[in-house]
N, C-alpha and C positions, 0 to 999 in steps of 0.2 A: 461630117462629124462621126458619125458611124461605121465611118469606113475605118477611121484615125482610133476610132476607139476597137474596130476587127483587130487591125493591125498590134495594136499595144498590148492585147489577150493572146495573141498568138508569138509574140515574141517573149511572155511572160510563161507562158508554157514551155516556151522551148528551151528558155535558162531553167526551168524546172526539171525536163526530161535529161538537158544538158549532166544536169547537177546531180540528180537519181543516178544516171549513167556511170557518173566517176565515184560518187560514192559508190554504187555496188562496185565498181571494177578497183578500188581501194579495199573494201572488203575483201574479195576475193584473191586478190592477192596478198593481204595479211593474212586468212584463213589456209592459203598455199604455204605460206613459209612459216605457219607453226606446224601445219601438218609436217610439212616436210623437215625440221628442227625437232619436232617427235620421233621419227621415223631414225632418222640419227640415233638419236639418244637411244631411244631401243635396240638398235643395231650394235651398239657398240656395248652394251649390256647383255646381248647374249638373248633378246628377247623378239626372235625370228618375225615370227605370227603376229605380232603386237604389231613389229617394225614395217613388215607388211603389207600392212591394215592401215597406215599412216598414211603411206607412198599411194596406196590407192585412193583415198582421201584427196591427196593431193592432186592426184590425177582427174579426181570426179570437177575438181573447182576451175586445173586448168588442162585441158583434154592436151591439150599443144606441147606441153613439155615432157621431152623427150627423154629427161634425166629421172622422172618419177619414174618412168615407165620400163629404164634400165634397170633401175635401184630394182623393181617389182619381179623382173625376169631373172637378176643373178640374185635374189633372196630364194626366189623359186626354187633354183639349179641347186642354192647349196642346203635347201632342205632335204629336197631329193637324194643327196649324198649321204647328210644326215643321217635320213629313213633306212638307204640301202647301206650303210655301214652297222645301224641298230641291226638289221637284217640277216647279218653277216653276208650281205652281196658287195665284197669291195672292189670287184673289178667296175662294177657301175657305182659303186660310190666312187671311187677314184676318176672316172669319164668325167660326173657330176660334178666335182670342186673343180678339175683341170676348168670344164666349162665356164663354170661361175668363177675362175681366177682370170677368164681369158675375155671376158667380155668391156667392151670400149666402155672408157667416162663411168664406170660401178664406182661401188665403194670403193674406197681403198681398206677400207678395215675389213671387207668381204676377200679384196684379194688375197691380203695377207692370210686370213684364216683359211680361204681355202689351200694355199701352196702348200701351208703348215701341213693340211689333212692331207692332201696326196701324198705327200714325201710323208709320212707318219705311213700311210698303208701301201705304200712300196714297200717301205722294213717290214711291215707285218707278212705282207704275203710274201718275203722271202725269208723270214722265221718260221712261219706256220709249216714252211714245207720241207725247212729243214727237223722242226721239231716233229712233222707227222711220219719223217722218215724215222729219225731216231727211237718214236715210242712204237714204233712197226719193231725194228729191230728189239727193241728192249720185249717188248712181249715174245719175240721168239726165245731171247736168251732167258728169261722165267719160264716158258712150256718147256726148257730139256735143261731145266733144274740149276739153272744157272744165275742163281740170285742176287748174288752180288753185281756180276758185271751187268745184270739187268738194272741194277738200282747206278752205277755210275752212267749208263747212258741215260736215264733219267736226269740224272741230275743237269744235265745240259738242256734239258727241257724247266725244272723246279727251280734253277739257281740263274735261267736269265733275269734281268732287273727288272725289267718292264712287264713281268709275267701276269703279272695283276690285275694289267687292263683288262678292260671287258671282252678285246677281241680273242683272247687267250683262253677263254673259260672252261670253253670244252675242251681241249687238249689237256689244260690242267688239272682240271677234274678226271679226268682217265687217267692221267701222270700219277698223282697222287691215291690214285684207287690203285693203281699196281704197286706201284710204292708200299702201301701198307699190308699188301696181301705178302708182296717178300719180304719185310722186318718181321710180318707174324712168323712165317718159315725156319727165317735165319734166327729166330731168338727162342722158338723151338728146338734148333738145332744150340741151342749155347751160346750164339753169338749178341751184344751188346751193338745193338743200332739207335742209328737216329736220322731224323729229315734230311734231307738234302736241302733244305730251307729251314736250317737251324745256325742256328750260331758255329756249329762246330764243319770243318771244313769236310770237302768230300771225301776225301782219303782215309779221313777217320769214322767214318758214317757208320762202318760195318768192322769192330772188332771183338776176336773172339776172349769170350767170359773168363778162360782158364786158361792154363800153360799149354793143353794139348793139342792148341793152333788146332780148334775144328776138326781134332781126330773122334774115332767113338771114343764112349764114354771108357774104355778100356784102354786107350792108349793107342790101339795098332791101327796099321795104316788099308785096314780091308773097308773101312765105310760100316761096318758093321756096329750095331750097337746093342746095350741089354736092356732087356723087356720093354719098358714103356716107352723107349722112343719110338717102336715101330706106330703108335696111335698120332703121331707125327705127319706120317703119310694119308693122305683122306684116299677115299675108295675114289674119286676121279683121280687124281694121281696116277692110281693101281692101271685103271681101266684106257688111261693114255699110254703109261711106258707099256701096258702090254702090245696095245698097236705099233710102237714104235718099235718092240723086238719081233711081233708079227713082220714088217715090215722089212725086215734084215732075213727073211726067207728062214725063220726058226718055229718050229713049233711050240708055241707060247701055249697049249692045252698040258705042257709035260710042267708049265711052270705052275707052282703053288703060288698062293699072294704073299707067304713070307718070304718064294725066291724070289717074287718082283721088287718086294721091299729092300731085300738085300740088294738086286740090281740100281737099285733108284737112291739109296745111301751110297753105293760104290760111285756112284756116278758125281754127286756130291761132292765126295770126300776129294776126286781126283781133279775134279772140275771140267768133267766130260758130260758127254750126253750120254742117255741111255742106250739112244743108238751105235752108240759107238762102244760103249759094254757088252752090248749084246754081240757086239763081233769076236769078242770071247768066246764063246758060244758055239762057233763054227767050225 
């Protein structure tokens, strides 16, 4: 009797561990597919970290699946991209999305996003380098007084569309710091400017105020002008054109600063550089 009654305690336990068993493994699997149905929805909301944090969730409940544990590595990858495009490193941001676009069974809303960002910072870094050549050049053509055609190469930098994103800042920021430094020039000099990120197109950007097309204030075609224009010219001006006719093998101690000013208005008015004035001189 005892024995019949061992027997009936021990198969009553074992439909209870039975039963514990599936319900936690019920559990656990409901607990894996809201984690992982979170994890989603953050994803595709733009909420990385969150999205994350889900997938690892899911991972903690079922170690086995393989698809938390992708989702966890190209969220990884394309933070990583994220960070080094904030950064301005996008040669490793661009490795980082290729990465996270290229990995088996991801997201698909992760692939998508990432292809988008590489082909987005391809364009970039072959704008960045054509726009660092061009504000290279535009800064030469403003140091030998050449203000205008300094501000139309500008403007291939100030009038692309996309100029605004963030990865452009610092180019633009410098674009538009010369930019203002030759409309203050050119509107000292008479002439009527405006942005190159204005309404009004480039060609019109830089027109002169009067009939005498940017002659002096006298009419004639020497670059010369009366009295107060010369306070037009700043003393670094003075102290560059004079190394620049130093430089043409003249002796610039024989020049006064009113003949450098004359030199640095001639130069203006013809659309030459001083250096090239200074070979008068010779």
């Amino acid at each position: 009797m005892r024995r019949w009654m061992w027997l009936i305690a021990a198969f009553v336990i074992a439909i209870i561990f039975v039963g514990y068993g599936y319900t936690k493994h019920v559990e656990t699997e409901q607990y894996y597919r809201n984690s992982f149905q979170q994890g989603r929805s953050a994803l595709k909301a733009g909420k990385y970290t969150a999205a994350e944090n889900h997938f690892r969730n899911a991972q903690k409940k079922k170690a086995s699946s393989d698809v938390a544990s992708v989702y966890v590595k190209q969220i990884q990858k394309y933070k990583e991209g994220l960070q080094s495009s904030k950064d301005g490193e996008y040669d490793a941001a661009k490795n980082a999305f290729n990465e996270a676009a290229g990995i088996e069974n991801g997201s698909p809303t992760l692939v998508r996003r990432a292809s988008v960002k590489k082909t987005e910072l391809e364009e970039v870094a072959r704008e960045l380098k054509i726009f660092q050549k061009n504000y290279k050049k535009a800064s030469v053509l403003s140091s030998n007084y050449e203000y205008t055609a300094s501000n139309l190469k500008l403007a291939t930098i100030l009038g692309y569309g996309n100029i605004d994103k963030s990865y452009y800042d610092d180019i633009y920021k410098k674009a538009k710091k010369l930019e203002a430094y030759n409309n203050r020039v050119l509107a000292g000099l008479g002439y009527r400017t405006a942005s190159a990120t204005s309404s009004s197109s480039t060609s019109r950007s830089i027109l002169p105020s009067d009939s005498n097309n940017g002659l002096g204030q006298n009419g004639d075609d020497n670059g010369q002008t009366n009295g107060d224009n010369d306070t037009l010219i700043t003393k670094e001006q003075i102290r560059k054109a004079r190394r620049d006719i130093a430089s043409q093998g003249i002796d610039v101690s024989a020049f006064k600063d009113r003949d450098v000013k004359e030199v640095i208005q001639r130069a203006r008015s013809h659309q030459m550089t001083v250096k090239e004035v200074a070979q008068e001189f010779k």
